[in-house]
C-alpha positions as CSV (number, residue, x, y, z in Angstrom):
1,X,100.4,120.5,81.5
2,X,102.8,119.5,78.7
3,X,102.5,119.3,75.1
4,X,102.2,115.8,74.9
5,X,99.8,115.2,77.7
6,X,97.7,117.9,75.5
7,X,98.2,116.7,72.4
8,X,97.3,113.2,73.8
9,X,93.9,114.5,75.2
10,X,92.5,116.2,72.7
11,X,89.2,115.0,71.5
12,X,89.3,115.0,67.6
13,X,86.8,117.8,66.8
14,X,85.9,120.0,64.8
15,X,85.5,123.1,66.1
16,X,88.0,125.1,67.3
17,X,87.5,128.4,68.6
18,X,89.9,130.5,70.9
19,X,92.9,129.6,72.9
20,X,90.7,129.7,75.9
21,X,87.9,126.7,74.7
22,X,90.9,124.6,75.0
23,X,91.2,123.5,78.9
24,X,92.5,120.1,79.9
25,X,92.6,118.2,83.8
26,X,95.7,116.3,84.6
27,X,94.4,113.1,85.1
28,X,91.2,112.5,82.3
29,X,91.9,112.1,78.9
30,X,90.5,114.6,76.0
31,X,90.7,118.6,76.2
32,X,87.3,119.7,74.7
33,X,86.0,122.4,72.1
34,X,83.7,124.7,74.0
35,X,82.2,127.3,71.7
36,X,81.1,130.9,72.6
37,X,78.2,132.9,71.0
38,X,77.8,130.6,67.8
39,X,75.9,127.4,67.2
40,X,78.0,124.3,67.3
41,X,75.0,123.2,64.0
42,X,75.9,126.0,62.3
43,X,79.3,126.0,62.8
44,X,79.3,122.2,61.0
45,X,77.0,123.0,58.6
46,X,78.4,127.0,57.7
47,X,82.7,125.6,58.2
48,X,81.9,121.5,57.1
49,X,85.0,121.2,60.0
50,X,87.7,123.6,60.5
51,X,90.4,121.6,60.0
52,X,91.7,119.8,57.2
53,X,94.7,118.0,55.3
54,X,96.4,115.0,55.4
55,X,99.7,113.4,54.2
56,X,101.7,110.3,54.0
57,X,105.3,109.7,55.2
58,X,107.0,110.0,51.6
59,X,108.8,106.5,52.1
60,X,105.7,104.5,51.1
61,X,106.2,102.9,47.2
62,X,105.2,100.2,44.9
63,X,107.8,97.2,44.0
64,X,108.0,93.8,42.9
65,X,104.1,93.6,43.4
66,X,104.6,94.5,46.9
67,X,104.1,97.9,48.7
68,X,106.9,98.9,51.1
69,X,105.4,100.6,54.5
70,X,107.4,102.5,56.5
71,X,106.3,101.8,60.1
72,X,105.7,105.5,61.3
73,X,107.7,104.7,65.2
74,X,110.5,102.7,64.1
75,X,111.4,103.4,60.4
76,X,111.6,99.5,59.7
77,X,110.0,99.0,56.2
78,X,107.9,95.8,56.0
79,X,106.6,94.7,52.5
80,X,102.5,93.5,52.3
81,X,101.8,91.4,49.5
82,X,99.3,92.0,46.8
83,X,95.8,90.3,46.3
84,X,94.8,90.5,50.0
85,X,91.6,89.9,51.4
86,X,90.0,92.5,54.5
87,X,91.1,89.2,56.8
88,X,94.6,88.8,55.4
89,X,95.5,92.1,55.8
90,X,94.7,92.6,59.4
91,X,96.8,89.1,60.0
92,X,99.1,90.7,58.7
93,X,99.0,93.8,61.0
94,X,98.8,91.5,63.4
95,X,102.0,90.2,62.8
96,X,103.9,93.5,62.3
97,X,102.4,94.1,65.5
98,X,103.7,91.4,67.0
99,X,107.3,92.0,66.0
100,X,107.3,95.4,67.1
101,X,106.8,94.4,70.3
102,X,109.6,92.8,70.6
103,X,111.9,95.9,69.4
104,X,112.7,98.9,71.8
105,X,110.1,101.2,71.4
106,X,110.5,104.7,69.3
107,X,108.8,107.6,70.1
108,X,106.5,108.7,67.1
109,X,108.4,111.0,64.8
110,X,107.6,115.0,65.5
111,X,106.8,117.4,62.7
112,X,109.2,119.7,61.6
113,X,108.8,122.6,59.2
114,X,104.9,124.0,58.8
115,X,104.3,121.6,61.0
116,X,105.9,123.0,63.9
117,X,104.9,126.5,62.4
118,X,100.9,126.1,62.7
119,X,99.8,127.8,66.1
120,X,96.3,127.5,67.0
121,X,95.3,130.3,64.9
122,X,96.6,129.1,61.7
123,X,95.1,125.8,62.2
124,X,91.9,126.9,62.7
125,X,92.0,128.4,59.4
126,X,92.7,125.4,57.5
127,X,89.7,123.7,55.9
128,X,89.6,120.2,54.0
129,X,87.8,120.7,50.7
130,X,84.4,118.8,50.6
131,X,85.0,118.3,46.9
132,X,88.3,116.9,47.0
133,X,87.0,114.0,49.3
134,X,87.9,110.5,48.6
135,X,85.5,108.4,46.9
136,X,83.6,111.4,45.8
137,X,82.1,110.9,42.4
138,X,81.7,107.5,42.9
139,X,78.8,105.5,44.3
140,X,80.3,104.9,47.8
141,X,78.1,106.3,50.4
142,X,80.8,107.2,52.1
143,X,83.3,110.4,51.9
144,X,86.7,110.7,53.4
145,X,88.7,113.9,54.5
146,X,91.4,114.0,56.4
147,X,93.2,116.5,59.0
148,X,96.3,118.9,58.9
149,X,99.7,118.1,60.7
150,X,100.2,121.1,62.8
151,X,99.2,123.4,65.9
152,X,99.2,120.2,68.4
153,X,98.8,117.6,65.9
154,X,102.7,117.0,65.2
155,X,103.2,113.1,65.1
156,X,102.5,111.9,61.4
157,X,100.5,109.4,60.9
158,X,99.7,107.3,57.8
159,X,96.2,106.8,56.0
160,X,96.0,103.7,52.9
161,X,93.4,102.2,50.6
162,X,92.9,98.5,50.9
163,X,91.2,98.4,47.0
164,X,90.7,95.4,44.5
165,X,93.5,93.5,47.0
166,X,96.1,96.5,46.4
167,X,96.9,98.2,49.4
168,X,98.4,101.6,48.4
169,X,98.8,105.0,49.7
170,X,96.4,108.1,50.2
171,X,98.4,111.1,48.8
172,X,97.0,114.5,50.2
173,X,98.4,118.1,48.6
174,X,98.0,121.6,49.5
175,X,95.4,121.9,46.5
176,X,93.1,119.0,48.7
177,X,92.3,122.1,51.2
178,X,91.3,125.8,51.8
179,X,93.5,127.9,53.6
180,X,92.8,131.3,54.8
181,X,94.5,134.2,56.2
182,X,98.4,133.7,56.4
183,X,98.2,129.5,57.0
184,X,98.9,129.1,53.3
185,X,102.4,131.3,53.7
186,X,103.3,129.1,56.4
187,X,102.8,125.6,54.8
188,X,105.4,127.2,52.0
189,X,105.6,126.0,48.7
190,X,105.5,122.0,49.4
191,X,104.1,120.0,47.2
192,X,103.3,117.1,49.5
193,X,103.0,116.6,53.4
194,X,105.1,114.3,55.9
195,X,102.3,112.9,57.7
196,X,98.5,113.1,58.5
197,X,96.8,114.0,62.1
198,X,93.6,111.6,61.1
199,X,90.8,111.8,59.2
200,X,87.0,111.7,59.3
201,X,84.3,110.2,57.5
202,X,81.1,111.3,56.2
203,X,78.1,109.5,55.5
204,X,73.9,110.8,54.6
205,X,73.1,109.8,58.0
206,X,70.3,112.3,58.8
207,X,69.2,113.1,55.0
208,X,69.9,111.0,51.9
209,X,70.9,114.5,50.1
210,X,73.6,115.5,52.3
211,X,76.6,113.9,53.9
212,X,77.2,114.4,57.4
213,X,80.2,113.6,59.4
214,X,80.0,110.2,60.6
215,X,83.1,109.0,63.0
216,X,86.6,111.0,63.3
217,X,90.1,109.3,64.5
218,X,91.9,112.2,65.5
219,X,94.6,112.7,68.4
220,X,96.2,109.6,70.3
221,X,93.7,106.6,69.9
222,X,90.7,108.9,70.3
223,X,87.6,108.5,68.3
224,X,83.9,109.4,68.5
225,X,80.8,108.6,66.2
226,X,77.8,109.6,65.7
227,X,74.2,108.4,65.9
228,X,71.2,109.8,63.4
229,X,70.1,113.0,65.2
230,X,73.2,112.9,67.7
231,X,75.9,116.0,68.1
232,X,79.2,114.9,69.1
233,X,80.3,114.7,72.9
234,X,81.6,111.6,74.4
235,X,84.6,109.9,73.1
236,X,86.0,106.1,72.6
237,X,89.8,105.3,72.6
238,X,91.3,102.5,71.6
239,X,93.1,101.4,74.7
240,X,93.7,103.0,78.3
241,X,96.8,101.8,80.3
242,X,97.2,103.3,83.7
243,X,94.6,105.7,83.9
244,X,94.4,106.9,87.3
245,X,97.0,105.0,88.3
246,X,99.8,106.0,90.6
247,X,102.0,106.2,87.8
248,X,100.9,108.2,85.2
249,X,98.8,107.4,82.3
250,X,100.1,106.3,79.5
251,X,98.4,107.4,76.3
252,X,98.9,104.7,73.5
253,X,98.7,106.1,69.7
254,X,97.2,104.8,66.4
255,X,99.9,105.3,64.0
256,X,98.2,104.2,60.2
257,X,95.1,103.6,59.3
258,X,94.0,101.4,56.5
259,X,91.0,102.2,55.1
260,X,89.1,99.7,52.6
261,X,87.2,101.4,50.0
262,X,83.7,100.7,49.9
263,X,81.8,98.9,47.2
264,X,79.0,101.1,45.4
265,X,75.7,101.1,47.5
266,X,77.6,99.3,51.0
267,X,76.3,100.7,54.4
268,X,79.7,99.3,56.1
269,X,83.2,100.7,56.0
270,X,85.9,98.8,57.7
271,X,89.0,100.5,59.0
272,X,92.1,98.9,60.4
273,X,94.5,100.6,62.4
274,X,97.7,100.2,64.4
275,X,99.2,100.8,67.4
276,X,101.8,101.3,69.9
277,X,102.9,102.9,72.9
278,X,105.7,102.1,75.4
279,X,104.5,99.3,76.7
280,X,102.0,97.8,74.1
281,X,101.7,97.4,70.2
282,X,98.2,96.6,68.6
283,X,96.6,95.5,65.5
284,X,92.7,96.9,65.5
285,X,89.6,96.8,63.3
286,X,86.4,98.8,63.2
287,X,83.5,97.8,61.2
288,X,81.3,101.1,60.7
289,X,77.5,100.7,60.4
290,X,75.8,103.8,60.3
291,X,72.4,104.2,61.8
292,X,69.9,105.4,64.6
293,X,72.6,103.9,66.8
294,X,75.9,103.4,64.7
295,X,77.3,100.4,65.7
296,X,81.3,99.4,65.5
297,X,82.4,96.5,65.8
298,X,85.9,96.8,67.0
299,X,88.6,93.5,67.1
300,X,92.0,94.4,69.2
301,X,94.7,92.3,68.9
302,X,97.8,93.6,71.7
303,X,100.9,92.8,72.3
304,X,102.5,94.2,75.2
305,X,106.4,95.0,75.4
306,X,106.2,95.4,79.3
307,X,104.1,95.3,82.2
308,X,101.0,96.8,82.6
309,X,99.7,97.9,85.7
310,X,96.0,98.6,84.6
311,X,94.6,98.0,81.0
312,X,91.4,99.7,79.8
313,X,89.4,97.6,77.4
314,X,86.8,99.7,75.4
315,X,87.5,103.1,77.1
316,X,84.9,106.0,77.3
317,X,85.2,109.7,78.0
318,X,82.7,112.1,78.9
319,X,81.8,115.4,80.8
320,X,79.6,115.8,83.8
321,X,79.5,119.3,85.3
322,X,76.3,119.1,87.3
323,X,72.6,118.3,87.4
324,X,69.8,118.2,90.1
325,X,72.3,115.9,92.3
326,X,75.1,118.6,92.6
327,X,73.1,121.9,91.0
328,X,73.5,124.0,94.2
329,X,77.7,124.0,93.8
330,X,77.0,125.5,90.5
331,X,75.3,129.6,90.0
332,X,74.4,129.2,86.5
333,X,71.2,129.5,84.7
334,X,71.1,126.3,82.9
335,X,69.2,123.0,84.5
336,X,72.2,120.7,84.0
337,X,75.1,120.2,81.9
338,X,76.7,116.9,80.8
339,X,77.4,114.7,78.0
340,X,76.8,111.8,80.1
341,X,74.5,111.3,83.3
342,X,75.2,107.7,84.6
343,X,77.1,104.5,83.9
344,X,75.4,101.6,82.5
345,X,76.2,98.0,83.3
346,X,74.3,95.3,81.9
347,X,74.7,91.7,84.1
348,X,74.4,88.2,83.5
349,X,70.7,87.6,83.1
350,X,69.8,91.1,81.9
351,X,69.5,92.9,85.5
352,X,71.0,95.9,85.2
353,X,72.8,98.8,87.5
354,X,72.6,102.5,87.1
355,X,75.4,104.4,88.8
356,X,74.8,108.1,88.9
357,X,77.6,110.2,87.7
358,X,78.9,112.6,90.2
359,X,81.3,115.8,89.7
360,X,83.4,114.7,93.6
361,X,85.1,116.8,95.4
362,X,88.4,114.5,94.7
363,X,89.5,111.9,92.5
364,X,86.9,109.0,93.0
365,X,87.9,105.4,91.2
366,X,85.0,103.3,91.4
367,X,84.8,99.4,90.6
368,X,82.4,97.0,89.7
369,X,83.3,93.0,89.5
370,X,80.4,91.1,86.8
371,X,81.1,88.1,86.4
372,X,79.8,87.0,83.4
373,X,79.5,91.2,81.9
374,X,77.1,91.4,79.2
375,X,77.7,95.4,78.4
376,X,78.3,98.6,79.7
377,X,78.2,102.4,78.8
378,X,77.7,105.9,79.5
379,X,74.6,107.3,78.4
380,X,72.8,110.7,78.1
381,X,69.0,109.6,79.3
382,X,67.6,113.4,79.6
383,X,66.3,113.9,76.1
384,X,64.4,117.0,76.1
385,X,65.8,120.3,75.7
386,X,64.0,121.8,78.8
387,X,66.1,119.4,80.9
388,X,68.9,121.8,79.8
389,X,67.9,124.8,78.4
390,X,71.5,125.6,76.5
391,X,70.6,126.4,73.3
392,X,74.2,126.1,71.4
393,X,75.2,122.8,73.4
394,X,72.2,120.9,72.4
395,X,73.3,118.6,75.2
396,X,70.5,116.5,75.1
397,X,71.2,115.3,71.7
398,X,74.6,114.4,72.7
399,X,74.8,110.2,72.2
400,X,74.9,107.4,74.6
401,X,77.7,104.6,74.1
402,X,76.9,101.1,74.9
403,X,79.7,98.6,74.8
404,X,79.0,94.7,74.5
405,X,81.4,92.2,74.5
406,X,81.9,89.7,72.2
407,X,84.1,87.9,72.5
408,X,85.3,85.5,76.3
409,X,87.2,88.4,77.9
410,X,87.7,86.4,80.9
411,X,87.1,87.9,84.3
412,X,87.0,91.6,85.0
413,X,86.0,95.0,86.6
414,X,84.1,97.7,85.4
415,X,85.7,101.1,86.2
416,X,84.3,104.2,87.1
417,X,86.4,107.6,87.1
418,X,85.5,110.6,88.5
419,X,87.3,113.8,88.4
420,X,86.7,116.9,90.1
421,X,86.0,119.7,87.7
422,X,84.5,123.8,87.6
423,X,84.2,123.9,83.5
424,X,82.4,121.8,81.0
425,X,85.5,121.9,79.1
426,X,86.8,119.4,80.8
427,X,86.0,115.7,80.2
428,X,86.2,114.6,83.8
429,X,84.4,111.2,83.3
430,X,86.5,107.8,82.0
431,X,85.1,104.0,82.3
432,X,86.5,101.3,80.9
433,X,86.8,97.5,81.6
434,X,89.7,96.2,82.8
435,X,91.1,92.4,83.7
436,X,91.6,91.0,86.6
437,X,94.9,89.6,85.6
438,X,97.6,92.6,85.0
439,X,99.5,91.8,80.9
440,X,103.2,90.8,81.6
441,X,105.7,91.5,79.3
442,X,105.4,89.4,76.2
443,X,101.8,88.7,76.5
444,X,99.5,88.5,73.9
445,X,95.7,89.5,74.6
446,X,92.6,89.7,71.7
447,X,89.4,91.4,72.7
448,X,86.1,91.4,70.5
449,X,83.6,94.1,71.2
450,X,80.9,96.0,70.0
451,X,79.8,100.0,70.2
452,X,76.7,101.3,70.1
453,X,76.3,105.1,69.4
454,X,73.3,106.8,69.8
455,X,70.2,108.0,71.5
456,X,69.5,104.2,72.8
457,X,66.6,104.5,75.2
458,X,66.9,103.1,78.5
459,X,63.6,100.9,78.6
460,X,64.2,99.4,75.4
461,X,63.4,95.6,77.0
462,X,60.2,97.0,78.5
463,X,61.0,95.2,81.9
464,X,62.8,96.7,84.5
465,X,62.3,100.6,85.3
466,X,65.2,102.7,85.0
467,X,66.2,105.3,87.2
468,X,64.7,108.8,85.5
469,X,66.5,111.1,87.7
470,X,68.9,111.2,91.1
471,X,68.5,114.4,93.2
472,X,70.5,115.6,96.4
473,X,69.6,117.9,99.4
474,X,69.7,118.4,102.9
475,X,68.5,115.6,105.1
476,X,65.4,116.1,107.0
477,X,62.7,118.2,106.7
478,X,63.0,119.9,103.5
479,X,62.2,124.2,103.3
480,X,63.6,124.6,106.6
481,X,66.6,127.1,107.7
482,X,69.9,124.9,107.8
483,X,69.9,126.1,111.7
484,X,66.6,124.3,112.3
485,X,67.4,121.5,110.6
486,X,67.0,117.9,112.7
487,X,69.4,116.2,110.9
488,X,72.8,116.7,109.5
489,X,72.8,114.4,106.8
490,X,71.8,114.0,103.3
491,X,68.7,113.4,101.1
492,X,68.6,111.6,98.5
493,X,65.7,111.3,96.0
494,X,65.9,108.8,92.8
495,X,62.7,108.5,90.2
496,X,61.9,105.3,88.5
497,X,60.1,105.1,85.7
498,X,58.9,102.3,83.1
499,X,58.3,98.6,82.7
500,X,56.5,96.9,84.6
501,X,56.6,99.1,87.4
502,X,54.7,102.0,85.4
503,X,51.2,100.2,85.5
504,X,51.7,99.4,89.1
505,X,48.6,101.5,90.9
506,X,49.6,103.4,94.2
507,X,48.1,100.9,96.7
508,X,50.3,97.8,95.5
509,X,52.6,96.7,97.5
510,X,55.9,98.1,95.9
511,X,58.9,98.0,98.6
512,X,62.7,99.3,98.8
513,X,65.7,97.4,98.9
514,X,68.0,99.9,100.3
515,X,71.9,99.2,101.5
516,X,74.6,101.6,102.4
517,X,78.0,101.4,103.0
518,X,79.8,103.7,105.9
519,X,76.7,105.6,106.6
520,X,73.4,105.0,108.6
521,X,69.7,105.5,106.9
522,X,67.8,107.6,109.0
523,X,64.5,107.5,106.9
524,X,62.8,105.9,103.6
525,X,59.9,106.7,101.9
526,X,58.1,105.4,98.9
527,X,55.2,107.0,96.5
528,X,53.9,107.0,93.4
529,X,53.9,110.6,91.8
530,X,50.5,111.4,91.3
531,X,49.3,112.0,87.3
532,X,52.8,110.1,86.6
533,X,54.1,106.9,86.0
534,X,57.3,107.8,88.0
535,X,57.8,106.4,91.6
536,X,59.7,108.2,94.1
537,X,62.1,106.6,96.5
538,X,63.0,109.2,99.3
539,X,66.4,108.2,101.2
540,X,67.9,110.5,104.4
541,X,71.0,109.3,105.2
542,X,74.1,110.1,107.6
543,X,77.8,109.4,106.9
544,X,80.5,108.2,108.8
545,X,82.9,110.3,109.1
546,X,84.5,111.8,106.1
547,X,84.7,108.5,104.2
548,X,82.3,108.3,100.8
549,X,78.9,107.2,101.2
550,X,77.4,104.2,98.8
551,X,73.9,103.8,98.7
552,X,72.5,100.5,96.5
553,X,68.4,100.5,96.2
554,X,65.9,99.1,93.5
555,X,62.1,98.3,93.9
556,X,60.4,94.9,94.1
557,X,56.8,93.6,93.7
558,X,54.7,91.1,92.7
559,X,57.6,88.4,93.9
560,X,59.8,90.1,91.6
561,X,62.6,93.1,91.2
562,X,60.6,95.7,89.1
563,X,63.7,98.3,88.7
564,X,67.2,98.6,87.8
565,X,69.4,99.4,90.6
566,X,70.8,102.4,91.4
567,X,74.3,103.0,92.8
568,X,75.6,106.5,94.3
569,X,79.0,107.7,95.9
570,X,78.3,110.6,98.2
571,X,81.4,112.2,99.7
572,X,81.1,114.6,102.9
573,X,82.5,117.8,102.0
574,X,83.1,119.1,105.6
């Protein structure tokens, strides 16, 4: 792999560890941090982020009641004027946006210098000082710090204040951060940075006496949140074009963010951002509400300078390594380990489908036409910590996304990616939404959307039962030697839990609606678990060959459906 392909997939963390934490696969997007033999808490509480610094392309100045940007890809300066509202000054980064499109596109600029200098272990020694924060001492709930150019972090980007209508820039130093052993000889005796790598923002989320971090923009157009009582794992970008595609992904960047100070006591920060990449430019805005699900409400406005074979609205990353469906591949002593166990998609109406994440034995791209899409996401559902039993991970506090349009986005496919993998370092899961009409070249597109980070329990409507677990065996007779087995197929078993199905009692008449595609069933069974609520669906099935197996199923009663339904991919491995 390449510098920019890692650079490009690195999640914005921060933690960083060794060399070896640091493992991306060719075809998903962010490498991950993967610590050894220290809590990832204590780490954020003991370090408050191992990374640090930020800067600001000298070119940017005050004149004639203007200020001059410097556009970070092309060097063209563009001149905002002063006394703009929140909605004037994204139209007008919608408009820049809009003419860069229509100039040849400029690779972002690389660091030189220190930059280049930093290796990993320099730039894990640089730490952003909590008391040089922005907005600290004031009555903002909110703090910002920002991150260091260097190690893989090379292409500058910008950070500004949008403040009483003056939009002006944020000016980091070396006395903003806390180097330690030789990082400060490298940076050298400069007194102010060429560019920023992103920044973070913290908020009291758990705990009205201390400020923890809250969201962090950092790498590409990577950014994940938090939710009260969630550790970081899965990642958002801003856009996806090509992924998994034939052609090689293309990994659009945010170049400057603008950043509008928050008025004393406000639990919303809004951040704008742009963007561009070979083929498209962009003009965003996030609107940050902290919470027991932090929701951001994201406008995109794109502009596309050529073709694009597949765009990803509202992308998400993850990691699934293994759980009960795929344990066996695995010798390890943990129960399962993932940020994410199954896709989410919300239809028209409220019915909704569960599709089991897998770790395949190839690349698996999976779509789902809704018309009519109400929300998707990849959620965590296995809260407790037995269902793990990693005790530095913490992955069942790891926090579910949800994505809900809101604006008409028109007609569409959910899709799934899944990516072989052998280490939880790898985030090997991407979905994303993506239209059924291909951008031309001198298109413009706006999408509205909403994301919701957090815990976000699965039966929240108190309907429909969700799908608890999905587990994988041997078809037929289980506890048998695999030379006396009957059957040479598989078995799946999927527990249902909740709604209206939970007070069902074992004698009702509770049936299966099972469907598979390039298999045959060979048997189906269906009980209530006794002392539970949970209901057990039993399914052996056969393949066909060495195609991938789909299995569909979800319980009705009472002249009704009484589950979600629950979607697998099985591939034969022989």
């Amino acid at each position: 792999m390449n510098a920019d392909s890692q650079r490009h997939r690195l999640r914005p963390t921060t933690m960083l560890f060794s060399k070896a934490d640091f493992i991306s696969n060719p075809l998903t997007a962010p490498m991950r941090a993967r610590h050894r033999g220290v809590s990832r808490r204590a780490v954020l509480a003991g370090l408050g982020g191992l990374v640090g610094v930020a800067g600001l392309p000298g070119g940017a100045r005050a004149q004639d009641g203007a200020v001059a940007r410097i556009a970070p890809t092309d060097g063209v300066v563009e001149e905002l004027p002063s006394d703009v509202t929140s909605d004037q000054l994204f139209d007008w980064l919608t408009t820049q946006a809009e003419t860069r499109a229509t100039r040849a596109y400029q690779p972002p600029h690389r660091g030189t210098g220190f930059a280049k200098a930093l290796d990993f272990d320099d730039y894990r020694m640089i730490q952003f000082d909590a008391d040089h924060a922005r907005w600290a001492g004031s009555d903002a709930l909110f703090r910002l710090h920002a991150y260091h150019l260097g190690w893989l972090f090379e292409e500058p980007v910008a950070i500004y204040e949008l403040a009483d209508g003056q939009v002006s820039p944020m000016r980091f130093g070396p006395d903003d951060f806390r180097y330690h052993g030789d990082a400060r000889e490298k940076v050298g005796a400069v007194e102010s940075f060429p560019g920023v790598a992103g920044f973070r923002l913290n908020y009291p989320l758990n705990a009205a006496d201390r400020m923890d971090e809250l969201i962090a923009f950092q790498g590409a157009s990577y950014f994940r949140a938090l939710g009260r009582g969630s550790t970081y794992g899965i990642s958002a970008r801003g856009l996806a074009v090509n992924t998994a595609g034939p052609n090689g992904e293309e990994f659009p960047v945010f170049t400057a963010f603008y950043v509008e100070r928050p008025a004393p006591g406000a639990r919303t920060v809004t951040v704008h951002a742009t963007l561009d990449s070979r083929s498209v430019t962009g003009a965003y805005r996030f609107v940050i509400q902290p919470g027991n699900a932090t929701r951001i409400d994201v406008t995109a406005r794109l502009f596309f300078r050529a073709d694009v074979e597949r765009l990803g609205i509202a992308p998400l990353t993850s990691m699934y390594l293994f759980a009960e469906g795929n344990r066996a591949q695995f010798d390890d002593y943990r129960k399962q380990v993932h940020d994410s166990n199954g896709l989410s998609i919300t239809r028209a109406g409220g019915d909704r489908l569960w599709r089991a994440l897998n770790n395949p034995s190839r690349l698996a791209t999976s779509f789902f036409a809704e018309p009519g899409l109400e929300g998707f996401g990849l959620y965590q559902r296995d809260r407790a910590f037995a269902d793990y039993q990693d005790a530095e991970a913490h992955y069942q506090d790891r926090p579910s996304v949800e994505v809900t349009p809101t604006s008409d986005w028109g007609p569409g496919k959910v899709v799934l990616v899944e990516i072989p993998t052998d280490l939880e370092v790898n985030d090997n899961i991407v979905a994303f939404w993506t239209p059924d009409a291909a951008p031309r070249a001198g298109e413009a597109r706006s999408y509205a959307y909403s994301l919701s980070w957090g815990d976000l329990p699965p039966n929240a409507d108190g309907e429909l039962a969700y799908v608890l677990e999905t587990r994988t065996g041997p078809g037929g007779v289980s506890g048998v030697a695999e030379a006396d087995r009957t059957s040479r197929g598989r078995k799946f078993v999927v527990d249902f839990e909740g709604g209206m199905l939970g007070s069902a009692a074992p004698e009702d008449e509770i049936e299966p609606v099972v469907s598979i595609s390039r298999g045959k069933i060979e048997h189906i069974a269906l009980s209530r678990i006794d002392g539970t609520q949970i209901w057990r669906l039993v399914i052996d099935a056969a393949p066909e060959g060495a195609a991938a197996m789909e299995l569909v199923a979800h319980l009705t009663g009472y002249g009704r459906k009484l589950s979600e339904t629950w979607l697998y991919r099985w591939m034969n491995l022989a």
